[in-house]
C-alpha positions in Angstrom: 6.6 -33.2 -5.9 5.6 -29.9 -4.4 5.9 -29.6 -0.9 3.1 -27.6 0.9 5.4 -24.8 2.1 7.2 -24.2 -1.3 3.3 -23.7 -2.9 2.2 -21.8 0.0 5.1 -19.7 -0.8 5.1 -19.6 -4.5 1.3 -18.8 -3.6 2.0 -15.5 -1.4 4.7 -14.1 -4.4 2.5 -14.1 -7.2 -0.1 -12.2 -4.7 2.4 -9.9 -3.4 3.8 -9.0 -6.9 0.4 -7.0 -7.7 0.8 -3.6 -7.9 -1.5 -1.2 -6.6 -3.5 -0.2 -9.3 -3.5 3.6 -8.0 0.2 4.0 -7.3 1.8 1.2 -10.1 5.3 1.1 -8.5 4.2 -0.5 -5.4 3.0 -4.0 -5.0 -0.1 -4.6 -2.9 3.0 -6.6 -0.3 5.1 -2.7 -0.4 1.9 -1.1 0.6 1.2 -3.8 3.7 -2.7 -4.1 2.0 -1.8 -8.0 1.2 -2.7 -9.4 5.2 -2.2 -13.3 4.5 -2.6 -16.2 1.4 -3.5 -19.4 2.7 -3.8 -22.7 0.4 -5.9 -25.7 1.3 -5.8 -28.4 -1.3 -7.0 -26.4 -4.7 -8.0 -23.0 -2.8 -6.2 -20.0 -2.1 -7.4 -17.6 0.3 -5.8 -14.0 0.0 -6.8 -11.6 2.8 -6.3 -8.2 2.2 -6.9 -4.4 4.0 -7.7 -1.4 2.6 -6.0 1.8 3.1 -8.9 3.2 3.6 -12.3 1.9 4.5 -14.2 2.6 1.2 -11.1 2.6 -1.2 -12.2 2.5 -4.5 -8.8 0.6 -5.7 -10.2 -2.6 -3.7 -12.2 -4.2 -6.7 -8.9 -3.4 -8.6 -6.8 -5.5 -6.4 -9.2 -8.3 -5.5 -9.4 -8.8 -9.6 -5.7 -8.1 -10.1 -5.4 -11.0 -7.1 -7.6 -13.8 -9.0 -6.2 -13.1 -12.4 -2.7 -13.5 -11.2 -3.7 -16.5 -9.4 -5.7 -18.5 -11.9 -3.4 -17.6 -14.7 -0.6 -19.3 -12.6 -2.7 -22.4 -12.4 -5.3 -22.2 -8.8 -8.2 -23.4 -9.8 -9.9 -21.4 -6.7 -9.1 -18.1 -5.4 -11.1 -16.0 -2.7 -10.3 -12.9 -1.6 -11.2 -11.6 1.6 -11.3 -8.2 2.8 -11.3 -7.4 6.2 -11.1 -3.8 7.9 -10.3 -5.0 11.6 -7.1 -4.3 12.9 -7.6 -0.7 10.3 -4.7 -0.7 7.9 -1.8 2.1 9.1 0.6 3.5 7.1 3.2 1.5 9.7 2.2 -2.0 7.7 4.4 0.0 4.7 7.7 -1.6 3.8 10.7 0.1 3.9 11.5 -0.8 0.6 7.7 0.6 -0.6 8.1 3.5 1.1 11.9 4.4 -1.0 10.0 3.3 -4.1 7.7 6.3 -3.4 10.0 8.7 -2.7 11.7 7.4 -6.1 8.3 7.9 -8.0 7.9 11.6 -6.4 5.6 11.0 -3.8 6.6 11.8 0.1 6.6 8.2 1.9 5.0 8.8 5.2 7.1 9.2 7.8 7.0 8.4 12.0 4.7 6.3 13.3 0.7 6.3 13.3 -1.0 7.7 15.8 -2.1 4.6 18.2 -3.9 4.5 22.0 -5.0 8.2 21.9 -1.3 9.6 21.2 -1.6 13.5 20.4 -0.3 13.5 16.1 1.8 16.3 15.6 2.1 18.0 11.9 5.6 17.4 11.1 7.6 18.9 8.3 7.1 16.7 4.9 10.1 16.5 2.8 10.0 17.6 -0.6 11.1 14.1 -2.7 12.0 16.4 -5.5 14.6 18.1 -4.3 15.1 17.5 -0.7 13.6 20.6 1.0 11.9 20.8 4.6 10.6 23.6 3.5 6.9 22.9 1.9 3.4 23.3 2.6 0.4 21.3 3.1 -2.1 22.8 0.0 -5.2 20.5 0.7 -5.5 17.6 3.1 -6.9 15.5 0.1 -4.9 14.8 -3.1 -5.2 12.5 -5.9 -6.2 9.8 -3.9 -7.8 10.4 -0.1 -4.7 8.3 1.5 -2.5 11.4 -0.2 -2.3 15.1 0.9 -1.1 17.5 -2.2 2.2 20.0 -0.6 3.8 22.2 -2.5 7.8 22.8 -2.3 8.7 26.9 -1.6 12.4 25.9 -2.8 11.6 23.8 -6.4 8.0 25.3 -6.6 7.1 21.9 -7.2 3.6 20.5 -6.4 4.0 16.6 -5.1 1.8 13.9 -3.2 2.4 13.2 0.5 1.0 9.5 1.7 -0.6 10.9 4.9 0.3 9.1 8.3 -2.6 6.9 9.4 
């Protein structure tokens, strides 16, 4: 017999092991998207935040989060998603933000800006080849939670996950 903690719990893994369909080596849990699972009975619940209010990834994930779900045998799966407390880059794990800097892209680093602290622009280090010294080229990159930098040591372009 299954006790109601060990399903709860097999529950949350399978959710947390999607990946974010925009940035594959991170799981929806690395990013700090997935909020909570809840089961009652026969029905899972999955909350989840964007990163952005808007994020185009969202329908991804919510169908990513069913099909995992139901292919592991819940008959009912809702996902929620809700936009209050706003996401921040601070609900990143550790471990998701080394498998960013592993896949070339600049984890976000310090805290985000919360109760009308002043942000200041600090130097973004190059995941290519360690350098402080690089440049913000737009505010926007691939995706609008990324900023595109350059490196002036490697010359190589690269992603930053902006602080939010």
């Amino acid at each position: 017999m299954v006790t109601a903690v060990a399903r709860d719990a097999a529950a949350r893994a399978i959710a947390a092991s999607v990946p974010d369909p925009e940035v594959p080596v991170l799981t929806i849990d690395d990013l700090g998207v997935l909020r909570d699972v809840a089961v009652d009975g026969g029905r899972v619940t999955v909350t989840i935040t964007p990163t952005y209010s808007g994020c185009p990834a969202m329908d991804a994930i919510r169908d990513d989060v069913v099909m995992a779900l139901t292919a592991a045998g819940y008959a009912e799966v809702d996902v929620r998603l809700v936009l209050s407390p706003a996401w921040t880059t601070d609900w990143m794990s550790d471990d998701g933000k080394r498998k960013l800097r592993e896949y070339g892209i600049a984890p976000p680093t310090g805290r985000a800006a919360v109760g009308g602290v002043i942000r200041l622009r600090l130097a973004v280090r190059c995941p290519q080849c360690g350098s402080l010294d690089t440049r913000e080229v737009t505010r926007f990159g691939s995706t609008a939670c990324k900023a595109l930098y350059e490196c002036r040591a490697c010359l190589e372009p690269f992603d930053h996950f902006k602080v939010h």
